[in-house]
PAZAPA-4460 file (N, C-alpha, C; in steps of 0.05 Angstrom, whole numbers, plus 32768, in hexadecimal, padded with zeros to 4 digits):
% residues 89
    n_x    n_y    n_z   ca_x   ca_y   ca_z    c_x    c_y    c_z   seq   type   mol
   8229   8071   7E64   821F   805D   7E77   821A   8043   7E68     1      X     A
   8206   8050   7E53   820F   802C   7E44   821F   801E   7E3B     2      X     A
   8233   802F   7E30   8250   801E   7E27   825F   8016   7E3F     3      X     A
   8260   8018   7E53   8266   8015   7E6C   8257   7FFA   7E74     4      X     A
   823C   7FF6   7E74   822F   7FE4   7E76   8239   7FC5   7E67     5      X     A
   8237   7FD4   7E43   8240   7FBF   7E38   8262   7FB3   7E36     6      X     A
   826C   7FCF   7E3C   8287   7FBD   7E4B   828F   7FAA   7E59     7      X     A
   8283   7FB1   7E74   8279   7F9B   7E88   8273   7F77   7E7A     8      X     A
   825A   7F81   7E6F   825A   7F69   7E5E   8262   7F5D   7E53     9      X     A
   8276   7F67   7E42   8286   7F5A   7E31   8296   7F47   7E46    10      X     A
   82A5   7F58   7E5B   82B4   7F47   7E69   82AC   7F30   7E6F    11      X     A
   8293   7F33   7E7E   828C   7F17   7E8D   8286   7F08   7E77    12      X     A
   8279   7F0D   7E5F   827C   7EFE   7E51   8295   7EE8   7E42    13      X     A
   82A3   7F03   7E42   82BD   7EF3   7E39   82D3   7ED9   7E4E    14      X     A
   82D1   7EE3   7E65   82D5   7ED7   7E7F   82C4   7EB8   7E89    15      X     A
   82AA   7EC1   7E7D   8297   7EA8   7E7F   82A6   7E8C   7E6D    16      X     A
   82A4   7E93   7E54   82B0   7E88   7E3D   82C0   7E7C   7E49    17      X     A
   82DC   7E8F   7E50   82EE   7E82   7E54   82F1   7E67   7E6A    18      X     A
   82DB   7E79   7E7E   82DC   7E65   7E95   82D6   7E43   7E8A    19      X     A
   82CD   7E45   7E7F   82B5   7E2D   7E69   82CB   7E1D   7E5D    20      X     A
   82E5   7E2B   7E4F   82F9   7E20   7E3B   82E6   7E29   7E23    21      X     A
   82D2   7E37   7E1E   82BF   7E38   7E00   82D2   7E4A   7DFB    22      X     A
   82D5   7E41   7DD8   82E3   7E5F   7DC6   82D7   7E76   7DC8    23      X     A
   82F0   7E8A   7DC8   82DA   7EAE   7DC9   82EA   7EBD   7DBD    24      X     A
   82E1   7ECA   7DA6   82F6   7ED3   7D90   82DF   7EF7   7D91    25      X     A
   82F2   7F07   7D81   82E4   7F26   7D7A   82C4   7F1B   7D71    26      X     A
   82C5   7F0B   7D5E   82B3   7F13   7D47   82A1   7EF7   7D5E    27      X     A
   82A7   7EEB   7D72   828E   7EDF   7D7D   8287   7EF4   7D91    28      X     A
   8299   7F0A   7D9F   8284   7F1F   7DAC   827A   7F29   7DA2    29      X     A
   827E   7F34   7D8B   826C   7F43   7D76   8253   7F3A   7D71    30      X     A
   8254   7F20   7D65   823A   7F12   7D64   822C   7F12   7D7A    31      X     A
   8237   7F0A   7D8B   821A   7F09   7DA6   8219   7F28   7DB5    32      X     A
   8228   7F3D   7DB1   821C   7F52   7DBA   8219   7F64   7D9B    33      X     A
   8214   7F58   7D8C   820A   7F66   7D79   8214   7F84   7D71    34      X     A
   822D   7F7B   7D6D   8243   7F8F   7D64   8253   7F94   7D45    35      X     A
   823C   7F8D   7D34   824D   7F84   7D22   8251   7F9C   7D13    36      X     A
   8244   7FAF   7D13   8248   7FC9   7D02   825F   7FD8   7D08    37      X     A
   826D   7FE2   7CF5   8293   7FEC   7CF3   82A0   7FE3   7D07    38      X     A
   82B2   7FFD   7D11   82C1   7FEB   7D23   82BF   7FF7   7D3F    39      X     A
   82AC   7FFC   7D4F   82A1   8009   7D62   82AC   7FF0   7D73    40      X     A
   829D   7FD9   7D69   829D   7FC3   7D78   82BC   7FBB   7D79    41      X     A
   82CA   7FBE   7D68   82E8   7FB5   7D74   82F3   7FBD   7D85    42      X     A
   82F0   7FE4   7D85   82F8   7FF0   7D99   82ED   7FE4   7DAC    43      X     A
   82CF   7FEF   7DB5   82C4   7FE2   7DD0   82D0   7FC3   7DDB    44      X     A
   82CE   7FB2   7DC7   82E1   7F94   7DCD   82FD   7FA4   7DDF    45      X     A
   830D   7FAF   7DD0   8326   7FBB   7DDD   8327   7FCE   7DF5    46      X     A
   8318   7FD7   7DFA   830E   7FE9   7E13   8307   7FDB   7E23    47      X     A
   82F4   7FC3   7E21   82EB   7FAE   7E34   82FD   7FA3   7E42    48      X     A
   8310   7F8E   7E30   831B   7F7F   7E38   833C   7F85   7E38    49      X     A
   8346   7F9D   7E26   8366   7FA4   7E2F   8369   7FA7   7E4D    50      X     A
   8384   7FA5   7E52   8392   7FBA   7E6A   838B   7FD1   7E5F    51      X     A
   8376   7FE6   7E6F   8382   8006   7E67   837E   800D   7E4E    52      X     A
   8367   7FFE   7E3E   8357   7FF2   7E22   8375   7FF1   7E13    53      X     A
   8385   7FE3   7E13   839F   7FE4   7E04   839B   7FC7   7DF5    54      X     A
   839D   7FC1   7DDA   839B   7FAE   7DC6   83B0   7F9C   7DD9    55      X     A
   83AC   7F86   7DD4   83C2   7F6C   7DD4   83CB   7F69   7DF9    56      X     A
   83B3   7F74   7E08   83B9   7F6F   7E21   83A2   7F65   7E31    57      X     A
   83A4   7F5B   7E4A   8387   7F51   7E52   837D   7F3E   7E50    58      X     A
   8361   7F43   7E52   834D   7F23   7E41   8359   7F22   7E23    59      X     A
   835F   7F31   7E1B   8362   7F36   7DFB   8372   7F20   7DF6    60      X     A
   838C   7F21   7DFD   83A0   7F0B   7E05   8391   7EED   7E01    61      X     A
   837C   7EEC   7E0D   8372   7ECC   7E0F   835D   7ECF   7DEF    62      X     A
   8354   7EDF   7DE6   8340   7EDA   7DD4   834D   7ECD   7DB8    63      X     A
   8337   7EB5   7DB0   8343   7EA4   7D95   8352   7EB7   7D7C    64      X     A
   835E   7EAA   7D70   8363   7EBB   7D5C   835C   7EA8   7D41    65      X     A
   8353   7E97   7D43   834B   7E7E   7D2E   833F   7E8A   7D15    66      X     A
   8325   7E9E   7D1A   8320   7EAF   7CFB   833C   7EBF   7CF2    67      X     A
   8346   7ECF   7D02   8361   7EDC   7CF2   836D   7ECA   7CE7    68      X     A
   8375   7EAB   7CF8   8388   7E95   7CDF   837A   7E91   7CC8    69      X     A
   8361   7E8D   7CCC   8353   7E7F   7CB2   8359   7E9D   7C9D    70      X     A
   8351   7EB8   7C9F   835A   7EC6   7C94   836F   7ECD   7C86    71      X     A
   8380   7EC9   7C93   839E   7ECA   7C85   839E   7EA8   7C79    72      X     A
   839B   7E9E   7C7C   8399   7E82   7C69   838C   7E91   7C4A    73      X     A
   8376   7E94   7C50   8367   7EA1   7C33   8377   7EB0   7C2A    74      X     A
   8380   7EC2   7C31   838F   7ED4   7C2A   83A2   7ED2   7C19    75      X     A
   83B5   7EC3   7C28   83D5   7EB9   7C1D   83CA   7E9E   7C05    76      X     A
   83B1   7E8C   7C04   83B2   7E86   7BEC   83A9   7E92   7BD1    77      X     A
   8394   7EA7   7BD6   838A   7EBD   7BC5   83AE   7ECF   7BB6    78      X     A
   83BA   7ECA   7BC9   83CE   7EE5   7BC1   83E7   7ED6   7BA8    79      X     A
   83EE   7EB9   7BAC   83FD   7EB1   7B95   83F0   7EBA   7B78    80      X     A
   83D2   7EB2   7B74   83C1   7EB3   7B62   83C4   7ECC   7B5B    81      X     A
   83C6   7EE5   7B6A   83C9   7F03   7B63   83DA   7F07   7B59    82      X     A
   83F8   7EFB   7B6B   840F   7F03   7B57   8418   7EF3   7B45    83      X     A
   8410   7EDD   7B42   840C   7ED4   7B1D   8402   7EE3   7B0A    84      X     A
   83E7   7EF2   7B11   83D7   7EFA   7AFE   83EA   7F17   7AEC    85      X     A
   83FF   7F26   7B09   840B   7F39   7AFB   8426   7F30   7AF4    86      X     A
   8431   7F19   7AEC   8444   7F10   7AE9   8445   7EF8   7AD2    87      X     A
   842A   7F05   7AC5   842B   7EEE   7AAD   8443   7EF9   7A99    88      X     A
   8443   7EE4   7A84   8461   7EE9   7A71   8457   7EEE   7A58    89      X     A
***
């Protein structure tokens, strides 16, 4: 009953946002429903807002993805520096 509840929630929340034009990414539902512990909260994100809780469908579709770019930015410049380090001469 309560994950049901907070399902609910999530939607309108996410729906609200959108209505607004305000950004709404995973890790800002997390923050305001206070989801941040493992990955319970991703699922529930995906159960909320999939078709049929299916990844990459739905609200899901509209949510930012702006932390994943900044991620892979870090990433891909961390990683030249790596394979220098095993490719010294």
């Amino acid at each position: 009953v309560e994950t049901e509840n907070i399902k609910k929630q999530i939607k309108i929340f996410v729906k609200d946002k959108i209505a607004k034009g305000e950004y709404v990414s995973r890790p800002v539902i997390k923050e305001h429903f206070g989801l941040t512990e493992g990955k319970s909260g991703d699922m529930l994100i995906t159960r909320s807002l999939g078709v049929n809780g299916k990844a990459g469908t739905g609200l899901l579709k509209k949510l930012g993805q702006k932390e994943l770019k900044d991620q892979a930015i870090k990433n891909a410049a961390k990683a030249p520096a790596a394979v220098m380090e095993t490719k010294k001469l």
